[in-house]
Backbone bond lengths (Angstrom), bond angles and torsions (degrees), N, CA, C in turn:
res aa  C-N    CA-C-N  psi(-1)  N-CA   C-N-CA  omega(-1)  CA-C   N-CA-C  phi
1 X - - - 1.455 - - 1.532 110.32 -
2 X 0.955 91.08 -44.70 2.074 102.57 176.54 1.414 103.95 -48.14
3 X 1.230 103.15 -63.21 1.822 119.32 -165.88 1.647 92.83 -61.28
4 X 1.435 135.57 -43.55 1.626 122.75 -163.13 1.418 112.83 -81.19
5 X 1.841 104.98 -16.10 1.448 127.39 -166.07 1.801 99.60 -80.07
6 X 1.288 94.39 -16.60 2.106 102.90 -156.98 1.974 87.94 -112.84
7 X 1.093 116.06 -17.81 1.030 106.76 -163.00 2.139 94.76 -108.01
8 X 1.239 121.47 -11.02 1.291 103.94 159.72 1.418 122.44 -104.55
9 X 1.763 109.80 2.32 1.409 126.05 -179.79 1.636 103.02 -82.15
10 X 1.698 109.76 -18.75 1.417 92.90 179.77 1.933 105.09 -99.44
11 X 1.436 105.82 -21.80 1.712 129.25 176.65 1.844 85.51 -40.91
12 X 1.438 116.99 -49.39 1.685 137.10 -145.80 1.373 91.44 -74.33
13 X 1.184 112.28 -18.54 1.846 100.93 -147.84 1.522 90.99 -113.19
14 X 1.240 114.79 -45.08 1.600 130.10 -175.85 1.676 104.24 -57.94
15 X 1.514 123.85 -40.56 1.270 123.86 179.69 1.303 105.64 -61.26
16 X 1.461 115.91 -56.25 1.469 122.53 -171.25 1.091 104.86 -62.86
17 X 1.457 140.02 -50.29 1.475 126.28 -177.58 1.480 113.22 -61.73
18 X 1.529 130.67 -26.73 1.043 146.88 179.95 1.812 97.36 -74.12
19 X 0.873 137.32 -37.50 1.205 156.53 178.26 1.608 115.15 -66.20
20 X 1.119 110.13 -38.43 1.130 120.23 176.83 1.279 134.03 -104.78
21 X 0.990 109.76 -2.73 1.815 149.10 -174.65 1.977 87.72 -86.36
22 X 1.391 93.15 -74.44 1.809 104.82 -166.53 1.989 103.12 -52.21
23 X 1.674 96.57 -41.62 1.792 85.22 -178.13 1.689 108.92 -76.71
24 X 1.480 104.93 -28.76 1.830 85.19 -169.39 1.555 82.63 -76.87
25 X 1.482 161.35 10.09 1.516 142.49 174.92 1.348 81.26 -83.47
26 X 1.511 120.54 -78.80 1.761 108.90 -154.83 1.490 103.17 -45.11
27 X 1.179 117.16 -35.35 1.384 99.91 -148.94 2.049 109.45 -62.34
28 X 2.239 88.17 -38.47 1.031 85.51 172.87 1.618 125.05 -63.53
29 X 1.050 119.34 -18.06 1.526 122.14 -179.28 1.689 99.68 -60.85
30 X 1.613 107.79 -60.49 1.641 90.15 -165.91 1.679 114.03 -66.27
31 X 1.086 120.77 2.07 1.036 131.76 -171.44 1.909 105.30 -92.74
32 X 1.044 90.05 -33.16 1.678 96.99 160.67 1.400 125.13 -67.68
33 X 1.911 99.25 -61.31 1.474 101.56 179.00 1.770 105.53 -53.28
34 X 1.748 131.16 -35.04 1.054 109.53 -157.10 1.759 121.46 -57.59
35 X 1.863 87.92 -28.20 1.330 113.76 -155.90 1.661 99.42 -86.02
36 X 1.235 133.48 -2.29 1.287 134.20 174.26 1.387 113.23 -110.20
37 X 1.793 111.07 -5.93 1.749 113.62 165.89 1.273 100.49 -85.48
38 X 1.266 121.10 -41.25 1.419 128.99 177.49 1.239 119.68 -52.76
39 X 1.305 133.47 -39.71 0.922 170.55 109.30 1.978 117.90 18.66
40 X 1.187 96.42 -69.80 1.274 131.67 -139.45 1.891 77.15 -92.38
41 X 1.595 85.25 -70.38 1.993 96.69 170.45 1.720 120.01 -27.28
42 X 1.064 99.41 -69.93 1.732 111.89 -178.71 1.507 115.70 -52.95
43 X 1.260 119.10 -51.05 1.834 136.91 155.99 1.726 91.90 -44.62
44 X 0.778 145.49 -105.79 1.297 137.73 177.90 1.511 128.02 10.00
45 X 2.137 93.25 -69.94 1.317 89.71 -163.69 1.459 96.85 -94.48
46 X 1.368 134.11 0.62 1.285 135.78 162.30 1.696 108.93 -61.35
47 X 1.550 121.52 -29.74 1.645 120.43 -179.20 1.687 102.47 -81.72
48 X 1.495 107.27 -48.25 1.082 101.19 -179.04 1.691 118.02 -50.80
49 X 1.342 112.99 -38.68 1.473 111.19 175.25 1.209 133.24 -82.40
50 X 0.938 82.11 -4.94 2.296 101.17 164.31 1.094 111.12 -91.76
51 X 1.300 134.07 -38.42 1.540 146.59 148.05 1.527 113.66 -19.37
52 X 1.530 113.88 -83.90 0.870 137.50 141.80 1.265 122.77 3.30
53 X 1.175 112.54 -75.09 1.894 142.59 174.12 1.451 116.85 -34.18
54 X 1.263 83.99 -46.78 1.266 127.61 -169.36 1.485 136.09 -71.02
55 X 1.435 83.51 -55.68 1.627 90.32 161.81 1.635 106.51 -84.63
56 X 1.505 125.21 -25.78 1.320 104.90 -162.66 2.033 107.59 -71.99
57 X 1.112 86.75 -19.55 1.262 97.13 172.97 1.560 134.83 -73.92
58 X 1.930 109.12 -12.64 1.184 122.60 -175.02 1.632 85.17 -98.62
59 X 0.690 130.31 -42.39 1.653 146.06 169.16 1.213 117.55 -50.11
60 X 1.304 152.26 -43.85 1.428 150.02 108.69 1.911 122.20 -23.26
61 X 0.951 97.90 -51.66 1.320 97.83 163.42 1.961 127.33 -55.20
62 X 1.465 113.58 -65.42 1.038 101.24 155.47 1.173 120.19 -47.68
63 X 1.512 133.05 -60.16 1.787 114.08 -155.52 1.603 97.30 -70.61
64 X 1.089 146.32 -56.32 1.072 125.96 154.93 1.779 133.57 -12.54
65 X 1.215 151.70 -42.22 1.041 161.45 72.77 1.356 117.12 22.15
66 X 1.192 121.74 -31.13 1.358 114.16 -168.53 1.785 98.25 -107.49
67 X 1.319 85.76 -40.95 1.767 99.48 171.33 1.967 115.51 -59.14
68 X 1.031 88.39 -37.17 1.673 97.77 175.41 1.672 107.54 -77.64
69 X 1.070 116.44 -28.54 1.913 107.62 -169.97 1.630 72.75 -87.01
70 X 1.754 132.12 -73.27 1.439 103.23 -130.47 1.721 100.07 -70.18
71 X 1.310 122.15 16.61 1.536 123.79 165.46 1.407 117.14 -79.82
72 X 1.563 97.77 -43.78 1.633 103.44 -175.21 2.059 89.79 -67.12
73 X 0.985 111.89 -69.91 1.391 113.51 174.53 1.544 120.28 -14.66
74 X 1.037 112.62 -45.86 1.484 131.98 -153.96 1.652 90.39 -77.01
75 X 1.724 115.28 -67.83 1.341 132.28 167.13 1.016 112.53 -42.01
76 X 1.474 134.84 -51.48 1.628 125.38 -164.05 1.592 96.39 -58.78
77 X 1.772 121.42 -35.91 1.209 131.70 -153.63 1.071 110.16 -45.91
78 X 1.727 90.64 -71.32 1.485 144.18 -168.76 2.032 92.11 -48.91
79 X 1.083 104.78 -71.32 1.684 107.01 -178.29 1.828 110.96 -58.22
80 X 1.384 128.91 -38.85 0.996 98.72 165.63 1.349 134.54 -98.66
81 X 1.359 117.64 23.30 1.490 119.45 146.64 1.399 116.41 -81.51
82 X 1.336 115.62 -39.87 1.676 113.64 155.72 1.667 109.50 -18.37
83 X 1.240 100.94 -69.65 1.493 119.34 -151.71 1.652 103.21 -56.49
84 X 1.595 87.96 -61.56 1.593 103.43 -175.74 1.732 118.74 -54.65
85 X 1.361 101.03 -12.18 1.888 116.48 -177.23 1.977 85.47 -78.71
86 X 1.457 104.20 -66.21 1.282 98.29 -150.80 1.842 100.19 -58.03
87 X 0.854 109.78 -32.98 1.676 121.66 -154.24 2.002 82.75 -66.62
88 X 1.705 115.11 -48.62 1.437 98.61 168.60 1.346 116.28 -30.93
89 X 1.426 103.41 -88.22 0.979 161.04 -156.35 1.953 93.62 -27.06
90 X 1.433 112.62 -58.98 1.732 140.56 162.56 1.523 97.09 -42.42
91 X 1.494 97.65 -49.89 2.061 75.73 -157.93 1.781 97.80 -103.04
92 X 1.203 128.55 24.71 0.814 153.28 160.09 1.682 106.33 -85.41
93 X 1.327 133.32 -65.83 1.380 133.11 -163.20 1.679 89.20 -68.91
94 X 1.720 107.72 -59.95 1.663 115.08 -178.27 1.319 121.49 -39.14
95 X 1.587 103.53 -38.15 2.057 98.28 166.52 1.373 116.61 -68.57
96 X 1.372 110.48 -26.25 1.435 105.78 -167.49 1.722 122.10 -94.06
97 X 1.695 90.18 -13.28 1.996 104.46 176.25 1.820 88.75 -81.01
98 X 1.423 108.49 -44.89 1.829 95.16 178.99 1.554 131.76 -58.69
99 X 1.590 97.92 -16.03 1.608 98.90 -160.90 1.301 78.64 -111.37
100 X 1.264 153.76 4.51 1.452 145.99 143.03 1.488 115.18 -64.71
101 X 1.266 95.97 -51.26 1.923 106.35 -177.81 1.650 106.54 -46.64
102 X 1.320 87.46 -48.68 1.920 106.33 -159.37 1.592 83.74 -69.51
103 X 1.422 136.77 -76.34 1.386 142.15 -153.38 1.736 104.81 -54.98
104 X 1.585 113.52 -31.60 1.500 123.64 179.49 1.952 95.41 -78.12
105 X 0.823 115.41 -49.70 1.712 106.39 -175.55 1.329 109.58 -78.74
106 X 1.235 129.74 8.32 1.334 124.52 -176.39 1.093 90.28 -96.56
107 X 1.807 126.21 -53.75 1.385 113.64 -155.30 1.094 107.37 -71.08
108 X 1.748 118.04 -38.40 1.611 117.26 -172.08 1.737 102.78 -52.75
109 X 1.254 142.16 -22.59 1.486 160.13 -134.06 1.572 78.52 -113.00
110 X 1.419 123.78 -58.12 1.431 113.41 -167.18 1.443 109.35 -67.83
111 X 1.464 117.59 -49.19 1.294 129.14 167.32 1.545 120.14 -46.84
112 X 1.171 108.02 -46.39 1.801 95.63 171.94 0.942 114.50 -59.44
113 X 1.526 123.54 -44.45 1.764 125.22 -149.37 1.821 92.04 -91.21
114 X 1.304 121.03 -15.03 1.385 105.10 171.02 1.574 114.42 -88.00
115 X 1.113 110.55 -36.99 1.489 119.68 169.48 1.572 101.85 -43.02
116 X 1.740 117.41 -54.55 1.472 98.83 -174.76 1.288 122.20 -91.61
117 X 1.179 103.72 4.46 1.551 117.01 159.43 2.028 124.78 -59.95
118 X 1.605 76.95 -24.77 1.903 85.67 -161.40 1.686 81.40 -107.12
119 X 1.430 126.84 -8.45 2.053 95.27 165.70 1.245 109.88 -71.62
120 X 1.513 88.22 145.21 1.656 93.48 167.39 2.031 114.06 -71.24
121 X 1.254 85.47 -46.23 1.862 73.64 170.28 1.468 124.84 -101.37
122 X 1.141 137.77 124.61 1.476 131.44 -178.08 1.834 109.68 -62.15
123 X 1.792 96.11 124.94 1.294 106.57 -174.14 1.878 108.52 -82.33
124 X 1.335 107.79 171.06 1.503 114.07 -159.54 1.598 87.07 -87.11
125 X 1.452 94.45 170.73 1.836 107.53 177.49 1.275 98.60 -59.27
126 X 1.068 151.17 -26.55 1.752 131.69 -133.69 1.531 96.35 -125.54
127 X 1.534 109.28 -22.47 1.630 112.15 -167.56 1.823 84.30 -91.60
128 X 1.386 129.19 -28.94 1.679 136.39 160.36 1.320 92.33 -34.25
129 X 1.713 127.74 -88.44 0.915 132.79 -137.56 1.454 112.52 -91.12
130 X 1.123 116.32 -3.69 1.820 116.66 162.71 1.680 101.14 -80.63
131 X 1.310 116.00 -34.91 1.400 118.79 -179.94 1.590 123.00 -46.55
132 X 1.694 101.42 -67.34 1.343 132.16 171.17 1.430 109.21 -42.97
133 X 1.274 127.22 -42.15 1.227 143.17 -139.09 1.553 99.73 -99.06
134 X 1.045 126.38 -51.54 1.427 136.48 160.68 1.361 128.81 -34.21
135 X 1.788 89.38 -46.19 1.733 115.21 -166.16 1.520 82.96 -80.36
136 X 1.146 147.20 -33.50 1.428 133.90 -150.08 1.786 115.69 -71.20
137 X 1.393 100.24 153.81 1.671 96.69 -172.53 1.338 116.04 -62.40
138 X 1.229 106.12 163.08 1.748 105.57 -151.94 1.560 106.02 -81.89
139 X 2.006 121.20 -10.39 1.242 128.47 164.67 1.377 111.59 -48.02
140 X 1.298 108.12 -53.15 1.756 134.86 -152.40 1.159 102.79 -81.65
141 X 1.576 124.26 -52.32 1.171 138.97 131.86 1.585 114.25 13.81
142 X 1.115 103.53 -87.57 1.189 116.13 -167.19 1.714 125.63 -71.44
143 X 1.486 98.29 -27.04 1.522 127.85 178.66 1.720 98.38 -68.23
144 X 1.388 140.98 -22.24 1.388 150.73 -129.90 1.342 89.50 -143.38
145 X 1.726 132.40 -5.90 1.195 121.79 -138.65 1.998 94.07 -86.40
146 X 1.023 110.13 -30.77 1.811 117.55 -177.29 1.726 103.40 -118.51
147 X 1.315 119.92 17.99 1.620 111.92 173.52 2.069 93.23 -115.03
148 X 1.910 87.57 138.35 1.279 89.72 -162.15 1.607 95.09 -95.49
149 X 1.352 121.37 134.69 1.677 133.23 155.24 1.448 128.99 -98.33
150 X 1.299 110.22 95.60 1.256 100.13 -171.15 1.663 133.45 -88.28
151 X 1.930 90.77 -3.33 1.758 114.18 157.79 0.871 123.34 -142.22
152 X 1.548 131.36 -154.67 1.062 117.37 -160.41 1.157 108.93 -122.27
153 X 1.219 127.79 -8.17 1.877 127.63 141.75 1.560 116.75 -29.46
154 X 1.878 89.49 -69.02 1.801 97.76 175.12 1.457 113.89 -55.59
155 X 1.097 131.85 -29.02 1.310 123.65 -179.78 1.722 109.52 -93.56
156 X 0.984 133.28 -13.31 2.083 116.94 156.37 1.576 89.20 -78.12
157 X 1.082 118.55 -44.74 2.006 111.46 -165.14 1.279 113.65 -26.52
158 X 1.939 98.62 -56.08 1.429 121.55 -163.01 1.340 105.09 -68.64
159 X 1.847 111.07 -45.95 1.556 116.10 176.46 1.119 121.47 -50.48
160 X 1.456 133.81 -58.17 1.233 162.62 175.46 1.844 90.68 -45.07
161 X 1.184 135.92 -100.01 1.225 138.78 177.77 2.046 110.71 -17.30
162 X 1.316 101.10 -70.33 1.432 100.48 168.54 1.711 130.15 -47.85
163 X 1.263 111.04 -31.06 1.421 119.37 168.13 1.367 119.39 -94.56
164 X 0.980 116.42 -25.08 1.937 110.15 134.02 1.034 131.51 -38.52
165 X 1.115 103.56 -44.48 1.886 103.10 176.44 1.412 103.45 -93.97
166 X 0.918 130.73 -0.46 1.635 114.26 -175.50 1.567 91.22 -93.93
167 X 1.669 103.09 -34.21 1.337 77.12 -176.78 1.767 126.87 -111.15
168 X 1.033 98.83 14.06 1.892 102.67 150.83 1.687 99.60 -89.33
169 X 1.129 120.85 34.64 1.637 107.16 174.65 1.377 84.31 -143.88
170 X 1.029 125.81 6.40 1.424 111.07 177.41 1.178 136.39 32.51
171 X 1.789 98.57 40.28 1.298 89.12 173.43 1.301 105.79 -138.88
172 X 2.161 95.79 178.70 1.527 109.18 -129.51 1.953 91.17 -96.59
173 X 1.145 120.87 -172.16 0.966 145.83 154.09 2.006 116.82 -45.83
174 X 0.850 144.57 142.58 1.324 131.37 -154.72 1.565 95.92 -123.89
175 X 1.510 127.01 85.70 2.043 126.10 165.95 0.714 113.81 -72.85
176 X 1.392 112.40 100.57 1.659 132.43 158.35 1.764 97.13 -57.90
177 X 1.200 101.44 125.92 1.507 133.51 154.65 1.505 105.89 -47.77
178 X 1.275 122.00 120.17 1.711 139.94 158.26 1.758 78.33 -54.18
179 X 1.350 119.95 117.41 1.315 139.02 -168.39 1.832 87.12 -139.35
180 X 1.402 87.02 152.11 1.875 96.83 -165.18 1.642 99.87 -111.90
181 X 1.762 113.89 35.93 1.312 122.67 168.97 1.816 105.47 -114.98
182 X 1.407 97.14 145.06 1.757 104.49 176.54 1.257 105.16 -49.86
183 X 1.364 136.29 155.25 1.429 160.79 159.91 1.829 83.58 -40.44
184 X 1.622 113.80 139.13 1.307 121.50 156.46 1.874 110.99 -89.66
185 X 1.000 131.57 -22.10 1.801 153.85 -138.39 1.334 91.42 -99.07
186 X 1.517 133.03 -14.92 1.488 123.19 -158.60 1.347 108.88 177.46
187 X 1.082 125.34 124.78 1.448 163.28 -179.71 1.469 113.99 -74.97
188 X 1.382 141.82 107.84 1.309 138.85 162.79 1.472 114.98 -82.75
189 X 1.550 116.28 123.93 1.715 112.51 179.23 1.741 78.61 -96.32
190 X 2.076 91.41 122.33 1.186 112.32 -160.11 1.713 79.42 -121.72
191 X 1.610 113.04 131.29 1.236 107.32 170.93 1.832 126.94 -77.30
192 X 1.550 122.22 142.60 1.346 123.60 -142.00 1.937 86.00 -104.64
193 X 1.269 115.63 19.80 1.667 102.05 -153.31 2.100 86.44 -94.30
194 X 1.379 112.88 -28.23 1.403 107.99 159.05 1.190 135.98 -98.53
195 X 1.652 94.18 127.00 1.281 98.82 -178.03 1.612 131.35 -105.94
196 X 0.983 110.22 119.86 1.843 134.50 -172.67 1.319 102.84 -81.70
197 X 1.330 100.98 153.96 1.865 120.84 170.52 1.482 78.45 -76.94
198 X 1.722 71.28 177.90 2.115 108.00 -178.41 1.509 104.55 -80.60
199 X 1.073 126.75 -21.40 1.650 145.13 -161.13 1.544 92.20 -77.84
200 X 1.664 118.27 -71.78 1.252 149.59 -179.88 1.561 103.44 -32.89
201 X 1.795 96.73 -60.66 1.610 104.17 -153.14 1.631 94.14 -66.05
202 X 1.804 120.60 -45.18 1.286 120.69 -162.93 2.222 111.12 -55.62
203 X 1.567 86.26 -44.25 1.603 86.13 -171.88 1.767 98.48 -58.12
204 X 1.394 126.08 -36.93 1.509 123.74 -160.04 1.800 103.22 -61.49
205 X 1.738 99.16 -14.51 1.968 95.51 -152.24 1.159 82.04 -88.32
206 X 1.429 132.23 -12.68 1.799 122.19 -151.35 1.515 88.79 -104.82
207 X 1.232 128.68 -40.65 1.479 121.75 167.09 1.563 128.46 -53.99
208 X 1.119 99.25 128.53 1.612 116.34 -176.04 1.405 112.65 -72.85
209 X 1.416 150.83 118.56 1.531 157.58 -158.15 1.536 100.23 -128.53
210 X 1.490 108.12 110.00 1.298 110.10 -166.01 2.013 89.49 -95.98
211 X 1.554 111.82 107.91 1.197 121.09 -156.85 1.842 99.62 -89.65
212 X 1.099 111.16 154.45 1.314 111.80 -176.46 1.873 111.47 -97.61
213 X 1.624 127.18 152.45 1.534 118.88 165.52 1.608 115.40 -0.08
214 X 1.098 100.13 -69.89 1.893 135.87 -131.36 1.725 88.68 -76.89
215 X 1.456 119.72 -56.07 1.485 134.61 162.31 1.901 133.25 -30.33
216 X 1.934 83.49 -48.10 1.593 98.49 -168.24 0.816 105.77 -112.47
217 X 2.086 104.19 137.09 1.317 128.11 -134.18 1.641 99.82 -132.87
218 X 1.391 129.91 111.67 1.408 122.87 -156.12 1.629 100.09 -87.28
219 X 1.375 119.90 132.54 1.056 129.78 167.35 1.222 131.08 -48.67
220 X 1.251 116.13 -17.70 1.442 121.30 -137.14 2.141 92.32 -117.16
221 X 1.647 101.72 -47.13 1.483 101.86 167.23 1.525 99.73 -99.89
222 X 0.991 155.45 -27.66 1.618 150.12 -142.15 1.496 106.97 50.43
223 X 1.346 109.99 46.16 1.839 118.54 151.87 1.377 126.89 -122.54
224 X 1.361 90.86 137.76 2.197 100.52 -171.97 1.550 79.10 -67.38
225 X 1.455 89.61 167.58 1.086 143.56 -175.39 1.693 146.81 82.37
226 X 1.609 101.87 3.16 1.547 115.51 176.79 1.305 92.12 -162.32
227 X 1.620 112.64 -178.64 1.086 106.75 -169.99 1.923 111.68 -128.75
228 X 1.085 146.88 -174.69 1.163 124.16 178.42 1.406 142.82 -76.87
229 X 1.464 113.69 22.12 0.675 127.42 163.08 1.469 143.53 -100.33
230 X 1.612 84.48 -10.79 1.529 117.58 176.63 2.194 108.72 -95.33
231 X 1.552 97.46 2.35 1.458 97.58 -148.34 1.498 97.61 -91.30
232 X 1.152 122.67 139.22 1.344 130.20 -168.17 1.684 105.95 -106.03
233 X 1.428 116.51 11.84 1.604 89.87 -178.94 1.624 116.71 -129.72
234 X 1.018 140.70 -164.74 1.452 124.96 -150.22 1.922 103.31 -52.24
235 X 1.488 93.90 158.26 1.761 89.96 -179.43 1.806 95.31 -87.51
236 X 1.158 97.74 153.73 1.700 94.13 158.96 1.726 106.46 -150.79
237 X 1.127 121.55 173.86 1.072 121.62 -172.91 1.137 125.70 -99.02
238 X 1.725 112.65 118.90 1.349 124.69 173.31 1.437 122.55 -121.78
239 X 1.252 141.13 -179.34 1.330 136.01 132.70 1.595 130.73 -49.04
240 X 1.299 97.29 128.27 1.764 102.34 -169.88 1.827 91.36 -78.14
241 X 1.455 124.19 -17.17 1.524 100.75 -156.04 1.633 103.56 -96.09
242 X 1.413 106.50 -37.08 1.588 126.01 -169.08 1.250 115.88 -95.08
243 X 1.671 121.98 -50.59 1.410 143.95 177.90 1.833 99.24 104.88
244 X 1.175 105.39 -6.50 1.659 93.21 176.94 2.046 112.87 -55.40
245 X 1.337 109.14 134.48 1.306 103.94 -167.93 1.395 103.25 -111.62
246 X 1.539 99.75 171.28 1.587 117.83 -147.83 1.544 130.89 57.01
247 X 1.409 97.89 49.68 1.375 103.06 176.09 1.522 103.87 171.62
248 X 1.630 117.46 135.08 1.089 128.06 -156.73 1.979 94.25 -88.09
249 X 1.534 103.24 170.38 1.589 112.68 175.98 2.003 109.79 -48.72
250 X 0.968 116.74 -85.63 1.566 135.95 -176.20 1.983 92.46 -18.60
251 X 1.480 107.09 -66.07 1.619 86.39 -169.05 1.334 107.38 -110.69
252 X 1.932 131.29 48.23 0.843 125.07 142.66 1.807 124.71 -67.51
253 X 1.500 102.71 135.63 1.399 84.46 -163.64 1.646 114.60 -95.73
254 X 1.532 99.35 6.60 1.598 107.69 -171.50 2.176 86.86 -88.39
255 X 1.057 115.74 -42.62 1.466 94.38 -171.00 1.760 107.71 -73.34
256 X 1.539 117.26 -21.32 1.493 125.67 173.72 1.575 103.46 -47.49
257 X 1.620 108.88 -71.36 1.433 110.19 169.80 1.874 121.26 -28.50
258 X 1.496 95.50 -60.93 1.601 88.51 -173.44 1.321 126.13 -82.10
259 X 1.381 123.45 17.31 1.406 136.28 -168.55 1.650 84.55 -114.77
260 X 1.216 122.89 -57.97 1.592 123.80 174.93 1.734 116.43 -35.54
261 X 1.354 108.60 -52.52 1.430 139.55 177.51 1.510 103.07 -60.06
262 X 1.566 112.87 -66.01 1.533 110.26 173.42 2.005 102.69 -40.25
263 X 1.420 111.02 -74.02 1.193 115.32 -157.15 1.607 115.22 -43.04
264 X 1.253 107.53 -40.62 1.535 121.65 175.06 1.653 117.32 -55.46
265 X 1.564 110.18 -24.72 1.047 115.33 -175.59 1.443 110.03 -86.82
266 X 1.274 110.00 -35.62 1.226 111.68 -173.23 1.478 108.77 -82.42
267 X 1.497 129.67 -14.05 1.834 117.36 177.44 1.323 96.16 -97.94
268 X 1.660 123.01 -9.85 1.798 125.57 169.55 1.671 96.76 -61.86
269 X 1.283 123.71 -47.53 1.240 113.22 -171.82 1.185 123.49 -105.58
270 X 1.212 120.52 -7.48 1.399 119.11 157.22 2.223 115.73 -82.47
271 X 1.265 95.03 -4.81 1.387 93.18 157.25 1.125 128.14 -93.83
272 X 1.624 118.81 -33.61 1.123 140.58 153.94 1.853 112.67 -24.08
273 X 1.446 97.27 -83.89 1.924 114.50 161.36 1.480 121.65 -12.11
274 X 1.233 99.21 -59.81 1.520 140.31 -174.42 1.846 107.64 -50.11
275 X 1.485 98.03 -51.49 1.423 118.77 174.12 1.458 112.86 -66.03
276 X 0.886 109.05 -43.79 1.539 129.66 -173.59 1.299 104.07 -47.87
């Protein structure tokens, strides 16, 4: 009885440990599966939110992109209507400097041919073309100033050619500024028998003397009546500022002096100001 009593007390013990073996296994099992739904869950909603991420970011990206072209778009617009205004705008002024040019040479064209309509004697080609030549604008003028014409073909040829280029260069007429310096072009024989203060003489140099023919004395031949720029006969070398000859502007030393003199005057009175 002892021995069957000891032998189902250990049958008793062996089940239960056997018993308890199988529940702590399941238990550990569901304890696995929980941890691999759990698991499994978070991996999920961690893709889904990278997804997400993801697109919001491809989604920002385009409108961004889209925002940048219809800008660039907008600008290319914006600039080439700019362009296309000014580009009017050019051949717009260019029709209208040509149909001035053309309407100004027509009349002068009407005006000559009536002028030689109304001499009583018809003048020769050459006394034409010293005529014309005189009358011409003081640009053209000057462009003509060392090319020789000896009729009056050669002289529209030369005109005609030169106003071609002025006007594919589009350019204008050049306004000298009423400037409060003496004429450089002409020389006044100013009589020396009065004599002025230094005060007197300085205000007279800063005043402009609008000199007449008869007065202005060309540097270039030493004859009244035009000035050297108008002068048709060999060039030689003088000063453009003074007219003293044999020696160019930069190391004349009579305009050095009076540019020195100017400058002095002007930090005398701007210190002067200053005081004030």
């Amino acid at each position: 009885m002892f021995e069957q009593n000891l032998f189902e007390q250990n049958m008793f013990e062996q089940n239960m440990f056997d018993q308890n073996i199988i529940e702590q296994n399941i238990f550990e099992q569901n304890m696995f599966e929980q941890n691999m739904f759990e698991q499994n869950m978070f991996e999920r909603n961690m893709f889904e939110q990278n997804m997400f991420e993801q697109n919001m970011f491809e989604q920002n990206t385009f409108e961004q992109n889209m925002f940048e072209q219809n800008m660039f778009e907008q600008n290319m617009f914006e600039q080439n209507m700019l362009e296309q205004n000014m580009f009017e705008q050019n051949m717009f002024e260019q029709n209208m400097f040509e149909q001035n040019m053309f309407e100004q040479n027509m009349f002068e064209q009407n005006m000559f041919e009536q002028n030689m309509y109304s001499l009583r004697e018809p003048m020769q080609d050459s006394e034409i073309t010293v005529e014309v030549r005189h009358n011409l604008k003081p640009e053209i003028k000057h462009e003509l100033l060392h090319i020789d014409t000896p009729n009056l073909a050669t002289l529209r040829k030369e005109c005609h050619r030169h106003e071609d280029f002025f006007r594919s260069t589009r350019t204008k007429p050049i306004q000298r500024p009423n400037t409060s310096k003496r004429f450089v072009n002409a020389i006044l024989q100013e009589d020396d028998s009065e004599d002025q203060s230094e005060e007197e003489q300085d205000v007279e140099d800063e005043i402009c003397v609008v000199r007449t023919p008869e007065k202005i004395k060309c540097w270039n031949c030493d004859e009244s009546g035009h000035g050297y720029q108008n002068c048709l006969k060999t060039r030689r070398i003088f000063c453009y500022g003074c007219g003293t000859p044999e020696v160019y502007k930069p190391n004349c030393a009579k305009c050095k002096s009076a540019s020195e003199n100017s400058q002095q005057g002007i930090r005398y009175a701007n210190k002067t100001s200053v005081r004030r």
